[in-house]
N, C-alpha and C positions, 0 to 999 in steps of 0.2 A: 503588520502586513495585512492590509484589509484583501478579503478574497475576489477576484474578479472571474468572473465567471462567461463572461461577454468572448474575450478575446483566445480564451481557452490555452494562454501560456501554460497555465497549472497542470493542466492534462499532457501537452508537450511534454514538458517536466518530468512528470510521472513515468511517459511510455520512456524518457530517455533513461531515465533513471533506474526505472525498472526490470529496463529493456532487458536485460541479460540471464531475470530470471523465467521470462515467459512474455509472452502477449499482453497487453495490458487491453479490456474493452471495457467501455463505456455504456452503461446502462441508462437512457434518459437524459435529462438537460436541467440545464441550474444545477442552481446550489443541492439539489438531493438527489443527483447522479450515484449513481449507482457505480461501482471499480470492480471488476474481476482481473485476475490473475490465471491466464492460460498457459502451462508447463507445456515443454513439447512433447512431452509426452500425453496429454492429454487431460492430466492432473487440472480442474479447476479449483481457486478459491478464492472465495469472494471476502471483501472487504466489509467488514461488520457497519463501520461508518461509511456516511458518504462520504461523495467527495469533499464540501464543504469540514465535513468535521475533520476529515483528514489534514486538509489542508490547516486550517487553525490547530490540529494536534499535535502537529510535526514540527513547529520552531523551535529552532534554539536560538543561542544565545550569540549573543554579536561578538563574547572572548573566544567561545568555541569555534566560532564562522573565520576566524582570525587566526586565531592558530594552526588551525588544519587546513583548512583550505581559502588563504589571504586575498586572492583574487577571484573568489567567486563572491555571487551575493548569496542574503542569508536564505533565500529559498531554494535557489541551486543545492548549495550545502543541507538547507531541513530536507530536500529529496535523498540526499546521496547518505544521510544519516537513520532515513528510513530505508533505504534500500539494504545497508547493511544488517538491519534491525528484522528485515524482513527474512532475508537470505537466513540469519541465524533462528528465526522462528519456521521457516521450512522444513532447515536441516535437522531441527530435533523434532519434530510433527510426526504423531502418531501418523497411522496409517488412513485412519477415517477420517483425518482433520480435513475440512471443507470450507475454512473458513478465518481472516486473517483478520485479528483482533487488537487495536491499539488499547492500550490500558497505562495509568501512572506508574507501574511501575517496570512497561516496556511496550512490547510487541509477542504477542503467542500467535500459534495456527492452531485452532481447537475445530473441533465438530459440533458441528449443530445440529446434526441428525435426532431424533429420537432411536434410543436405544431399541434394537430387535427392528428397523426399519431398513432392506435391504436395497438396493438400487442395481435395476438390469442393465449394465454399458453394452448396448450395441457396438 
């Protein structure tokens, strides 16, 4: 799945897919766009990769895309596999986590902060 970045399907995608856990905005343009995640409650967190990376870090597999969900394609399905991947890295996220991290061997929400670095929310 070569990334296209032109017609902005992928970002589609993403807000649809994402949709239910917050806002999704878009930082910049191309391939090193930048992803946040806006909670309604006000909760930010930001996607460690861009969007390019994301996008190539997110497929799966054409058995998987088959079996669970037959009538989608396989990027519909890498979104709705991240989304679940996401929602369960929320739900265990420390307090201070700021920040939503794909890695081999998932999806975390960790903190980026420097330790003892406090931030005033107006």
């Amino acid at each position: 799945m070569a990334p296209d970045f032109e017609d902005g399907w992928f970002r589609a995608m993403l807000k649809t897919g994402l949709g239910h856990l917050g806002s999704i905005v878009f930082t910049g343009s191309g391939p090193d766009t930048r992803v946040t995640l806006i909670q309604l409650s006000g909760r930010k967190f930001e996607f460690e990769q861009t969007e390019a990376e994301i996008h190539g870090g997110i497929v799966i597999d054409e058995e998987t895309r088959a079996a669970m969900w037959p009538s989608w394609s396989v990027a519909a399905a890498s979104v709705a596999v991240l989304s679940i991947h996401v929602e369960e890295a929320l739900r265990s996220a420390e307090s201070d986590a700021d920040t939503i991290r794909l890695t081999s061997a998932g999806i975390e929400a960790v903190s980026t902060r420097p330790a003892g670095v406090e931030l005033n929310l107006i």
